[in-house]
N, C-alpha and C positions, 0 to 999 in steps of 0.2 A: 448968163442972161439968156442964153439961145436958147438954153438947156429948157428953164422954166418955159417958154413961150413953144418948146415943141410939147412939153406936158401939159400944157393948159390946151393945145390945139387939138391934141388927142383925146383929152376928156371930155371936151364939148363931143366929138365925134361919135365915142360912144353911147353918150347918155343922147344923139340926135338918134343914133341906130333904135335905141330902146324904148323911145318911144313911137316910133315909126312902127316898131313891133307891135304897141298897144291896139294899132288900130283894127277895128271889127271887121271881116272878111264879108259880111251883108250876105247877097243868097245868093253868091260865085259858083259857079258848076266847076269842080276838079275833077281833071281826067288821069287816071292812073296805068300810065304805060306799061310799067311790069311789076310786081311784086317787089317786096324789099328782103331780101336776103343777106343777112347779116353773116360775117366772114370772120375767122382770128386768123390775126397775125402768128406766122408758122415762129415756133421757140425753137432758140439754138442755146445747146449745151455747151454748158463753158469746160471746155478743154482742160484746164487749167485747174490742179488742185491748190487752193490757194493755201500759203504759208501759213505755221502759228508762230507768235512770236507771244513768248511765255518768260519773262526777266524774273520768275522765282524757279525754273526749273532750273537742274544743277546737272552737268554731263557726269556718268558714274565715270570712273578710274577704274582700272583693274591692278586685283589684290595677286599681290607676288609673296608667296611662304616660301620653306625650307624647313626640316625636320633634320635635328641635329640628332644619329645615335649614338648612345653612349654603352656597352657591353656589360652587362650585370651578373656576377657568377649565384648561382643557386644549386640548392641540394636537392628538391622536390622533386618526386616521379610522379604523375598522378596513375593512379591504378586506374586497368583498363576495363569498364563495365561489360557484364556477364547475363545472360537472360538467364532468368530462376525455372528451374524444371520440377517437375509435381516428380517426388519419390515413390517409385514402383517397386515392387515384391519382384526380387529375382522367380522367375518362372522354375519351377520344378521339373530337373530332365529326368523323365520317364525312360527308363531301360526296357526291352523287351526282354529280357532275360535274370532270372535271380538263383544265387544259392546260398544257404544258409545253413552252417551247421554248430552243435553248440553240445557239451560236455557237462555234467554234476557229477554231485556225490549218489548214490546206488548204482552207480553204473550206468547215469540214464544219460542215455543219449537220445540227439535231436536232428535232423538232418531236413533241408527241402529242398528241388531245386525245380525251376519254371520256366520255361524257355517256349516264346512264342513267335515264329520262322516263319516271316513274312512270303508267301507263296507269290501274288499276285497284290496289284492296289484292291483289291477287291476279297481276297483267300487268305487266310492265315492256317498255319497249323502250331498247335500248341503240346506240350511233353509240361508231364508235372509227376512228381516222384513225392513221396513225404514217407517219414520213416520217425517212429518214437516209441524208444522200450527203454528199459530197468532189468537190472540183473538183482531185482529184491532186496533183500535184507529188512525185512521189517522186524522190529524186533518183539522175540518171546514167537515168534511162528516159527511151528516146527517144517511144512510141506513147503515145496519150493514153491517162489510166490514172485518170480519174473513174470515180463510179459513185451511185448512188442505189438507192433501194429503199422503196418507196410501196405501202403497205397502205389498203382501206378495209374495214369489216366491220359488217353490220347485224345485229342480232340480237332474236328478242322470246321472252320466256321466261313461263311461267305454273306459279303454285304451288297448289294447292290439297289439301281433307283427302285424295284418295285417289291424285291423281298428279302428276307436276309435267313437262313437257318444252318442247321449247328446241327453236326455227327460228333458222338464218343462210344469211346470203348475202353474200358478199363478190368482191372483185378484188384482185390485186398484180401489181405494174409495175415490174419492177428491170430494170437497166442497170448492165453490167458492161464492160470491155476486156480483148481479150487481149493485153497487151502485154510478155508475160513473153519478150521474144524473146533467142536462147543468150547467151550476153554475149563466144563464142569467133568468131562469124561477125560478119561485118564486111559491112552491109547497106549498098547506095549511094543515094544520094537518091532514086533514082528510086522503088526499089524499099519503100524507105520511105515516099514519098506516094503510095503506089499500094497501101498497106494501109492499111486499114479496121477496125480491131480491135474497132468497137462490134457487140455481143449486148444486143438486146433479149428479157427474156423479161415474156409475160402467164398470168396465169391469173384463172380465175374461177372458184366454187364454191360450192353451195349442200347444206344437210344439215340433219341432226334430228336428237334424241334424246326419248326420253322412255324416265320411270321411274315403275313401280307400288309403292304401299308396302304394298298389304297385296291379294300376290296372288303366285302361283305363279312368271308370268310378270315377272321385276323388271326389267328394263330392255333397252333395242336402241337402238342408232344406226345412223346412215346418211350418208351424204356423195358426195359427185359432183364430181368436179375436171377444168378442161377449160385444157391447158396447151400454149402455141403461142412460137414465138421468130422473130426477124427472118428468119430460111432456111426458112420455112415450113413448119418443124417440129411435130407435133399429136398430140397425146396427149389420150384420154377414159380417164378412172379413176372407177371405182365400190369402193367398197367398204360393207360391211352387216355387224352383229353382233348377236346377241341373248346372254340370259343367263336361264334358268331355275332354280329353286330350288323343293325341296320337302324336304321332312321328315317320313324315315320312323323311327319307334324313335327315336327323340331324335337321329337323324343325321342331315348337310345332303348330299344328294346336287345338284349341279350341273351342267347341263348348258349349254355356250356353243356358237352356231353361225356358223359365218364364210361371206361370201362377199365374193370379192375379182376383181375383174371389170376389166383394163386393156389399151387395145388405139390402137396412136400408128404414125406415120409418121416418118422420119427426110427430114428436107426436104433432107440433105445424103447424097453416096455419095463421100467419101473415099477414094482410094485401093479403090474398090470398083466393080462393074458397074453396079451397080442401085442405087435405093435399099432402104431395109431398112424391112419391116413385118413388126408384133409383135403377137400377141393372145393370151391367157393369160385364162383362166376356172377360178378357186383356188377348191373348195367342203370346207370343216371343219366336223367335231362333236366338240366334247371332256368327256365324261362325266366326271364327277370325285365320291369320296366325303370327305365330312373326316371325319377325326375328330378329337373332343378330349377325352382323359383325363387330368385333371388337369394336371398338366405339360407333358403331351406333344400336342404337334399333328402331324396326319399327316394329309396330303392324296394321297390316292391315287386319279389319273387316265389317260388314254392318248388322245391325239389322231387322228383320222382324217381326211387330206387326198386329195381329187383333185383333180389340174390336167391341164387341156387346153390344148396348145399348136393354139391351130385353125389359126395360119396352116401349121403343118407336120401337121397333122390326128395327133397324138399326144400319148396320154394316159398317164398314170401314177397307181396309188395310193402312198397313204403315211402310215406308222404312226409315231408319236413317242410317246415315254415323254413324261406330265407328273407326277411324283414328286415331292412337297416333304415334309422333316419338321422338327419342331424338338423340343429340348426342353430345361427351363428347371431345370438342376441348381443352380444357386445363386440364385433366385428373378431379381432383374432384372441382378446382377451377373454369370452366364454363365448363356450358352445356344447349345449347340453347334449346330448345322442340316448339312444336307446338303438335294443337290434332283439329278434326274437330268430335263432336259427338253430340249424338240427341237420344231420347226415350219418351216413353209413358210414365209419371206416372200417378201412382191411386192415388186420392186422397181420404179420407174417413170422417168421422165426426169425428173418434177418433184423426185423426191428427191435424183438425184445431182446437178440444176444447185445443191440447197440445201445441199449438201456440196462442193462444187466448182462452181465457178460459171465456170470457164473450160474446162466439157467442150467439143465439139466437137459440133454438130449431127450427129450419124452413128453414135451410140449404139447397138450393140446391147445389147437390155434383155429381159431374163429373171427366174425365181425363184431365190431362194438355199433351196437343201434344207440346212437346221440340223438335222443329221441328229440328234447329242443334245449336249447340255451339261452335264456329270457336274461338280458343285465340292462341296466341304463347306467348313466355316466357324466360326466361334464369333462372339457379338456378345454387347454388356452394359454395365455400367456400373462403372467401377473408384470411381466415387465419386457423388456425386446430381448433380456438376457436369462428370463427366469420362464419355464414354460410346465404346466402340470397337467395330469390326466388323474380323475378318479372314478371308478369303476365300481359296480355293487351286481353280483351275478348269481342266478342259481341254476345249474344243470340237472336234468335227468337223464340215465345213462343207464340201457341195460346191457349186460352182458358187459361191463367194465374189467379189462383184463388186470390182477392185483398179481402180484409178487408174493409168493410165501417161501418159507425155508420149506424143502423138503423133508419129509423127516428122518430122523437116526433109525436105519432098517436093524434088523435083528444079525446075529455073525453068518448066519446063511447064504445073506447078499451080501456081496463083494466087488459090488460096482463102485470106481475113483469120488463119486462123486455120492453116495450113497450113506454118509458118514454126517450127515445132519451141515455138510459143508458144499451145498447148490439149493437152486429154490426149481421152483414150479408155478407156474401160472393157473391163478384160478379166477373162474368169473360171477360176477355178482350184479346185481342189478344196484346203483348207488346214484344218492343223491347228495348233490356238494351248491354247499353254499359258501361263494366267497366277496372278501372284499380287496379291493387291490387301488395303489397308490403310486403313483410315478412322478419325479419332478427332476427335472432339466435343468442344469445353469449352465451357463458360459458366462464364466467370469469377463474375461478379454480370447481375443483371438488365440491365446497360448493357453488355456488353463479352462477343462470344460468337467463337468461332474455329473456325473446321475445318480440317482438315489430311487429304488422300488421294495415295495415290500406288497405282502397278501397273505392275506389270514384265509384259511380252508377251515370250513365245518361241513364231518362225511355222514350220512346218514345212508347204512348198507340194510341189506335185505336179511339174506341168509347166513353171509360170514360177520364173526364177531364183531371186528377194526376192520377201516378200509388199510389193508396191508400196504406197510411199508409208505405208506405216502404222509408225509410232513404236516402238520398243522398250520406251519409258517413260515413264510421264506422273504429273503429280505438280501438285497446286496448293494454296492454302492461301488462304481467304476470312476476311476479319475483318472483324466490324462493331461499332462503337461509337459510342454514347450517351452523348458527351461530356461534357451539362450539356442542361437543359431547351432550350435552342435548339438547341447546337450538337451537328452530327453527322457520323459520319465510315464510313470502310470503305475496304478493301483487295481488291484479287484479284491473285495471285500463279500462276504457271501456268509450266511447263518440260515439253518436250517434248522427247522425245529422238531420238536419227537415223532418219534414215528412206534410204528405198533408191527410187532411179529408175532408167528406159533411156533412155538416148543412144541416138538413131538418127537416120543419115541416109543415106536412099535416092540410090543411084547412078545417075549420067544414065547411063548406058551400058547397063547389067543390069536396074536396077528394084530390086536388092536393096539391103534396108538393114544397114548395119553396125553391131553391137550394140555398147554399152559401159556399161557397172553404174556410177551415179554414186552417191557421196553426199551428204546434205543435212545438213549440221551441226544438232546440238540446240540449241535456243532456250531464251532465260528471257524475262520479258516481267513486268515490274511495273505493273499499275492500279491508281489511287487515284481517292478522292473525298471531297468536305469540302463540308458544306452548312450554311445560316444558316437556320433557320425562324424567321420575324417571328411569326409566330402561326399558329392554324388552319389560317388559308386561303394565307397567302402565305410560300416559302421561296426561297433561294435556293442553290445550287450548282455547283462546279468539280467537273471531272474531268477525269484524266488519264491517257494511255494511253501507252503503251513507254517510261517515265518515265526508264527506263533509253538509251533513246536505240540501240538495237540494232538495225542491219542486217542482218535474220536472212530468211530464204526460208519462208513458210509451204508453199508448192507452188516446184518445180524453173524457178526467174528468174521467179517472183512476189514479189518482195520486198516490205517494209510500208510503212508510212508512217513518219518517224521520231519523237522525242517529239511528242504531241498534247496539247494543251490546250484543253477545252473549258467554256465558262461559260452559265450560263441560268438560269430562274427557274419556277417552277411555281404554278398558283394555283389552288386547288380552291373550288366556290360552288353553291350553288344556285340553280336557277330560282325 
């Protein structure tokens, strides 16, 4: 009861307050002491982070394990992995040194040996020896018909940053017979032991080169050959070359200089008054520009020769086209070319006895004027393993040195070689038109083959046939890498007719009476098959006219018949 009568006393008091509030303030002046500045109460931070209490969370446990092991026997190794390596070619050890000698039936032996003695990192000096003869036997020849041929040669070379060049000196000593005698004439004993068919020839030679790598002047040789034979035959030969290069505008202009200096005796006057002496002094320059744009290469030059014949005191200039071009329309698959070119050569007695080795001491020897050689051609590659060149050419050529049989002298002359059984060199001015073919394969890395052949059409002046020279030639070389030891190779070779003169001088006149022979085309197969034991030591057959053919290389020179020869080769260092 108190309770109510204090709430009833209190609610009249406020509803007294509120309206007391109601009443109008009329026109009271309020004076304002200070501003009213309103203050917050300063916050305190509760201390205290307060608890969660969370009745679905659950305390984790901790997990207790144990691994029980138990001992398993097993047979498995696993194999231990290997990094794979790319297979390389054992490297080829090169020897500085080799000898090689080797045994057949005529008696023919082979011999070489090569030995190159390292002086300095920079000097070498090198020794080379080679030796190759037959003690004959051809059969149905009456005159002895061995021969040998014996090389030495020394040599010392030096290389270094700015040039590198090369001294030699050497000798060679061959021995030949002329026993090609007609097989129509019917010779009497007498006259048979009263010829001597042996030809010794010697020579000896000494020369240089050297070459600049970073200079105008890039290289010149030089050589000197002094060549003598049993009839006291003598010949001195010089010859010199240089080779200039500069570049102007991105272009190579080249300039080469010759000099060809050869002047000999003939130790014999066959059928002649006198003996024969010859001196020839050959001086060239040939300017040349290349160019190369893009595909096309073009070499545009022109040669200038003078020769002085001193012993007849006359002189001649002479001008040759040197023209090369090519260009490469199907990248290395074709590339046609063409070339128009022309020059002096010297000719000398050491070259024709090395083309013919049953001339006649009594040689006259002069220049061949090559007056030009126009051919065009295409070469390329029909596949990355097959590669070909064909060629279509015609030369003019005066004063062409030809080969002919001497002729059968009357019983008066009694010279070895005077018996229709040597030739003699005559010159003609000829014109030869040829075609020629060459084609390349590699099978595989072991097994590579060529194949060339060329047809000649001669068209001479004053001599009947272009003597002695072939219509057709053709051969075919193969070599194969049978197996890491064993090794093989072929050479194949055919030759086709050639044309000689029959002549034999009348006892009575002096004149000879002509007659045009001919010499049947030849085939002629060589092989070889060799064993390498290792590095240094191999061995080797070879075999020559396998086919067994009685063929005439020169007019009643016939060959040897099949030859078989064996030997061994071993290369080492000192």
């Amino acid at each position: 009861m108190i309770s109510i009568k204090k709430s009833l006393i209190l609610s009249m008091f406020l509803i007294g307050g509120v309206l007391f509030a109601q009443d109008p303030i009329d026109s009271e002046t309020v004076t304002v002491v200070k501003p009213y500045t309103p203050t917050v109460k300063d916050a305190n931070k509760i201390k205290q982070t307060p608890s969660r209490s969370d009745s679905v969370r659950t305390q984790k446990r901790p997990v207790k394990y144990s691994i029980f092991s138990v001992p398993v026997a097993s047979t498995f190794t696993p194999a231990k992995g290997r990094a794979t390596t790319l297979k390389r070619e054992r490297r080829i050890k090169v020897y500085d040194n080799y000898a090689s000698l080797g045994f057949g039936n005529y008696g023919n032996l082979l011999a070489e040996f090569y030995s190159n003695l390292e002086v300095n990192r920079s000097d070498n000096f090198g020794v080379y020896v080679s030796h190759n003869s037959s003690q004959g036997g051809i059969k149905d020849v009456i005159l002895d018909d061995k021969f040998y041929d014996t090389e030495l040669n020394l040599s010392y070379n030096s290389k270094n940053r700015d040039l590198g060049w090369k001294t030699e000196i050497g000798g060679r000593h061959q021995l030949f017979n002329w026993y090609g005698l007609p097989l129509s004439e019917d010779f009497s004993n007498d006259e048979l032991n009263a010829i001597d068919p042996t030809q010794n020839y010697f020579s000896v030679y000494a020369g240089g080169e050297i070459e600049l790598y970073d200079s105008f002047f890039d290289n010149a040789s030089a050589k000197f050959r002094h060549t003598g034979d049993s009839y006291s035959t003598s010949e001195n030969h010089f010859n010199a070359s240089g080779n200039f290069e500069v570049n102007i505008a991105d272009e190579l202009i080249t300039t080469n200089i010759y000099a060809d200096i050869v002047q000999g005796e003939m130790g014999e006057q066959f059928l002649a008054s006198e003996n024969y002496n010859y001196a020839f002094m050959n001086f060239g320059i040939n300017p040349s520009l290349l160019i190369l744009r893009d595909d096309l290469t073009l070499d545009l030059g022109v040669a200038f020769f003078y020769s002085q014949d001193v012993e007849n005191s006359d002189g001649n200039f002479y001008i040759y086209p040197k023209i090369t071009a090519s260009y490469r329309l199907g990248g290395d698959y074709f590339t046609p070319y063409a070339g128009l070119e022309g020059g002096l050569q010297q000719n000398t007695y050491f070259k024709f006895v090395q083309e013919n080795p049953y001339v006649s001491p009594s040689l006259e020897v002069k220049p061949t004027d090559n007056e030009y050689n126009a051919y065009v051609g295409a070469k390329g590659k029909l596949s990355n393993a097959v590669s070909y060149n064909f060629k279509i050419g015609y030369q003019s050529q005066f004063n062409k040195a030809l080969f002919k049989r001497n002729p059968q002298a009357n019983t008066l002359i009694t010279e070895n070689y005077a018996f229709g059984n040597s030739f003699e060199v005559v010159y003609d001015d000829v014109n030869t038109l040829s075609v020629a073919g060459e084609l390349n394969v590699d099978v595989n890395q072991n097994f590579r083959l060529g194949i060339n052949a060329e047809y000649f059409n001669y068209n001479t002046d004053d001599e009947a046939e272009a003597w002695n020279l072939p219509d057709f030639k053709a051969s075919l070389n193969a070599d194969y890498q049978i197996s890491e030891k064993w090794f093989a190779g072929a050479n194949l070779f055919y030759v086709g007719e050639r044309y000689d003169q029959e002549r034999v001088v009348a006892i009575t006149t002096g004149e000879p009476s002509l007659n045009t022979i001919s010499l049947d085309s030849y085939f002629d197969v060589n092989a070889n098959l060799g064993y390498r034991f290792n590095d240094r030591l191999s061995v080797f057959v070879k075999g020559s006219n396998l086919l067994n053919n009685d063929y005439q290389r020169w007019t009643n020179f016939r060959v040897q018949g099949l030859q078989l020869l064996a030997g061994a080769t071993y290369k080492f260092d000192f």
